[in-house]
N, C-alpha and C positions, 0 to 999 in steps of 0.2 A: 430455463437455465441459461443464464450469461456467463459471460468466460474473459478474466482478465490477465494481467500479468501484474507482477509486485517482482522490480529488479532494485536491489541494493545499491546497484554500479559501484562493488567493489572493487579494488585494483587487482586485477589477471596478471599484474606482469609485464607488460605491453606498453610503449610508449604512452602516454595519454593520448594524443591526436587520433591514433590508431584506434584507441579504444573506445573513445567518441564515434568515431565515425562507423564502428560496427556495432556500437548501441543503437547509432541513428539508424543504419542498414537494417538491422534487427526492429525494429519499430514500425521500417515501409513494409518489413515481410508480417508482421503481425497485424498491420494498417489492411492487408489484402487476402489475411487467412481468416477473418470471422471473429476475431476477438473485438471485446465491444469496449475495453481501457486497460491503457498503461498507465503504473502503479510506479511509483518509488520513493525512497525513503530520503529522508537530510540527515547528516550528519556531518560531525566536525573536527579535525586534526587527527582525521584515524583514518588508514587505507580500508575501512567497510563504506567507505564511499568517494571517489572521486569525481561526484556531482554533489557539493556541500553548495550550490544554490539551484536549488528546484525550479526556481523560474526559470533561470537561463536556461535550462537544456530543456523544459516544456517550450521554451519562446521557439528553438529549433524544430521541434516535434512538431509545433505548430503548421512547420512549412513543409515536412518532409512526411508529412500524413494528410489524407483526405475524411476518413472513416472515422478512427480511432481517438475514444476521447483519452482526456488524458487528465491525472490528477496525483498531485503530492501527496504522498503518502507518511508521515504528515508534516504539516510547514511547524516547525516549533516555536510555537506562539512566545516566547517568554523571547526568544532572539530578534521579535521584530518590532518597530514600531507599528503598531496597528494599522492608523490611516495608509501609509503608505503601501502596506500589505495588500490592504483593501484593494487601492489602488494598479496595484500590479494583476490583483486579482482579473478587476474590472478590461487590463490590456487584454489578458491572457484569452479571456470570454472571447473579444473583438477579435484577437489574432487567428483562435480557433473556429471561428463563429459557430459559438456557443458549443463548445464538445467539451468545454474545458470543466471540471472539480476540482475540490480541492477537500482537503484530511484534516485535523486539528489536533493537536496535541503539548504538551508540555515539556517534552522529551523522556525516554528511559534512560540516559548514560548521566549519571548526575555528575562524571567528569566532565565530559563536553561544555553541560554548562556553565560547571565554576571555572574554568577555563578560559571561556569568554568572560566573565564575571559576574554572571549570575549564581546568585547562592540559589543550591538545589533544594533548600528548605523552602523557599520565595517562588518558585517555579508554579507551586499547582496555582497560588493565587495570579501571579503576573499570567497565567493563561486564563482564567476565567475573567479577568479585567481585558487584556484584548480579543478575547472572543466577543466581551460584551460592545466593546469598541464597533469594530468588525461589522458587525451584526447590524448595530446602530447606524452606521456607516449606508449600508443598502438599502433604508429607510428613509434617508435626510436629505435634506436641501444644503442643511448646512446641519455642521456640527459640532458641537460643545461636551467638554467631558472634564470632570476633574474629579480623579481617582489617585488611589496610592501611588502607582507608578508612571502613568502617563496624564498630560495634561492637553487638550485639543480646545483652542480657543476660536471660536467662528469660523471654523474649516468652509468652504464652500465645495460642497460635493459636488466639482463638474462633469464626472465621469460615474458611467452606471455601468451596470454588464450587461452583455448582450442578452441572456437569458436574462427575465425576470419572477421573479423579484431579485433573484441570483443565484449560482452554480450549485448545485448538489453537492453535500456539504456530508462526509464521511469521518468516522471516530472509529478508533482501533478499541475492543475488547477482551477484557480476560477471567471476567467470571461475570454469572448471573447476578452479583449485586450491582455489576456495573451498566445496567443495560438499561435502566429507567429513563435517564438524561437523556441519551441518545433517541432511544423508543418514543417519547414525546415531543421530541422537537423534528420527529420523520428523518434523521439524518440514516442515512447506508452506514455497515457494520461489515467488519473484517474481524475472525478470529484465527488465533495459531497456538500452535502447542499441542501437545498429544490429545488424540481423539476421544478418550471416555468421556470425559467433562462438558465435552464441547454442545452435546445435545439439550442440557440445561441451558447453556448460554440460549440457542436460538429460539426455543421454548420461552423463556425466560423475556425475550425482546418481544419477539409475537403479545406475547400475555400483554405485556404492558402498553404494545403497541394500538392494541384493541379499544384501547381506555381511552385513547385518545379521539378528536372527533375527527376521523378517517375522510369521511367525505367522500366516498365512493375511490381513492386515490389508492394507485399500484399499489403491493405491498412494499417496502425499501428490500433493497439487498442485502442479503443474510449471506457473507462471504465466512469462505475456508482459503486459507493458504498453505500450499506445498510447493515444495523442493522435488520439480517433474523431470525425467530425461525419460525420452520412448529412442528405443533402436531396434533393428530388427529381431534382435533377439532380446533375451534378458539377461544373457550373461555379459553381453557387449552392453546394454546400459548401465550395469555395474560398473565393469571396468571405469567407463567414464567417469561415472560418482565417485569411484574409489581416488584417481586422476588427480579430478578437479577440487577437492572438499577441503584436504587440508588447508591451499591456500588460501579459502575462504574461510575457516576457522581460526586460524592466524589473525585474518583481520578481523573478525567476530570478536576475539579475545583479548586484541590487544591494549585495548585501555584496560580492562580488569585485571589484565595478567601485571601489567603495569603499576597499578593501583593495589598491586594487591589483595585482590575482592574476584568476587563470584559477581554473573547478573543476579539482577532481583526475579525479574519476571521472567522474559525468554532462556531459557535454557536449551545448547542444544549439543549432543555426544561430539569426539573429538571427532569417530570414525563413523563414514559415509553407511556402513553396513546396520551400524544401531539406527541411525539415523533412520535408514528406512525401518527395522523394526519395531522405533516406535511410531511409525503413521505417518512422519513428518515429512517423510520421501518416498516419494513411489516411483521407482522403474524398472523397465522392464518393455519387454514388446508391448503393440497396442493395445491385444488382448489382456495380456495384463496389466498393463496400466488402467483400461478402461475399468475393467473389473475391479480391481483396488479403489481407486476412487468414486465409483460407483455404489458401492457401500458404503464409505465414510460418508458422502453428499447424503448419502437416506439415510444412513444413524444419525446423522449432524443434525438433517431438517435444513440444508444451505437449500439456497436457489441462485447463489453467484460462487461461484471458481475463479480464485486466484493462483497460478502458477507461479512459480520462479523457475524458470527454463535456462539459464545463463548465473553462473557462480563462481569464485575461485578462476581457475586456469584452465578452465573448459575452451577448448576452441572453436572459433566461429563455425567452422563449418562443421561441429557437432551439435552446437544450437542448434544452427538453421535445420538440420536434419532431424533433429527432436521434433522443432517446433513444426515444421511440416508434416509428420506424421501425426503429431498432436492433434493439428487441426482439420488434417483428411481421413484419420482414423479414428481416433479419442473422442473429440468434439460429437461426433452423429451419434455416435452408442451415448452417450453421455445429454445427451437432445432429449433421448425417450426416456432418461430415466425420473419414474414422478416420484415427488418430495412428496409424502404426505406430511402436513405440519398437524402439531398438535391442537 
């Protein structure tokens, strides 16, 4: 069992520089509790993130972490020109020497994209043309590509990543039909969303994982995410979630509410208390947090843990006191607990 975090870096409230600098603070303290990567998301013209370029704030995690690898969760393929993605990727490798991943995706907010000017009908294709870029990219000497949306004419690839053939390469899930693509190509898997479902997903990747020719190599990581606070007690980690939630649902919401519209896939209650009743949060003291999650991970079939420890208008030194107990309590119960996979 591996143990990461997935932080949005929504807006708390808080100058930006401020908040920067207690993300980065929150990274050294995760960098030196046992967590094996930090997770976060892109987005654009919406306070659910005031880190809208993933590179930059991994290029500083690069320098204020020793340990802890670090990976987009995910870069939105349809916003970047490919080559030079690549190319950022390949820094990022060097900077971190070799800790560095990275996520893929298309995006879920189809405002964001038409916003930049990508029609969100054109999104699944311009992601599967610079994925295939990308890809091509870690292979070449040089590179040639002419596709619907980007054209690469005798690229000289003079830059490679430090890992090769190249970084571990993660895809976000949401039901068993999607798990094929990722399953063959060995890439790492994150799921979210209420727990029934969830045990087909891992099931489902395994299966098709098998098919492929394994080669004696680890299993990939079969992640779950939640929304974790631990405090001494468990009426005191509520309070906090109750605290901190709205302002993070605020920015969850606000381009839909804007727009007009519901999400499509993520859903998630306004108040902190459903939240946790449906699986999606868990806190409470160690004991109960270890125990809540220590179920879901053996219903699920996971062998990786993503947190989200930091939300909304939680303040730092509720994090950090989460997260320490997380990782001097939570973490070792959660060590012995065995997945049996299907």
């Amino acid at each position: 069992m591996k143990f990461g975090i997935f932080d949005q870096n929504d807006w708390g409230g808080l100058p930006l520089a401020q908040q920067y600098e207690e993300r980065l603070k929150l990274a050294e303290l995760y960098d030196v509790s046992g967590f094996y990567c930090y997770h976060m998301s892109e987005h654009h013209g919406t306070s659910l993130s005031t880190a809208p370029s993933p590179s930059v704030l991994m290029s500083a995690l690069t320098q204020r972490t020793r340990n802890l690898h670090l990976c987009p969760l995910v870069y939105l393929l349809p916003l970047y020109h490919p080559v030079r993605l690549a190319e950022e990727i390949c820094m990022l490798d060097h900077l971190s020497k070799g800790r560095f991943q990275f996520g893929v995706g298309r995006g879920a907010s189809p405002f964001e994209l038409a916003a930049l000017g990508v029609e969100p009908e054109q999104a699944a294709k311009m992601y599967a043309e610079a994925l295939t870029i990308i890809r091509a990219y870690f292979k070449s000497e040089s590179l040639t590509h002419e596709g619907e949306f980007w054209k690469v004419n005798d690229f000289a690839v003079e830059m490679t990543p430090f890992q090769q053939p190249h970084p571990q390469i993660w895809y976000a899930v949401g039901s068993p039909d999607s798990v094929a693509w990722p399953a063959q190509n060995n890439f790492n898997v994150v799921c979210g969303g209420p727990a029934p479902r969830l045990r087909e997903i891992s099931d489902a990747y395994r299966a098709e994982w098998r098919k492929s020719d394994v080669d004696g190599r680890p299993e990939p990581l079969i992640g779950i995410n939640r929304y974790v606070i631990v405090a001494d007690t468990d009426d005191r980690a509520r309070e906090i979630g109750r605290k901190a939630w709205p302002k993070f649902y605020s920015s969850f919401m606000k381009l839909w509410v804007k727009n007009n519209a519901q999400p499509i896939r993520m859903k998630l209650p306004p108040d902190f208390d459903s939240l946790v009743e449906s699986g999606q949060a868990v806190a409470g003291s160690p004991t109960t947090v270890a125990s809540a999650l220590a179920d879901q991970i053996i219903r699920g079939g996971f062998n990786y843990f993503m947190g989200s420890f930091v939300f909304g208008s939680m303040p730092f030194a509720d994090a950090c006191a989460s997260i320490k107990l997380f990782s001097k309590e939570v973490m070792p119960a959660l060590e012995a607990v065995e997945v049996v996979a299907a």
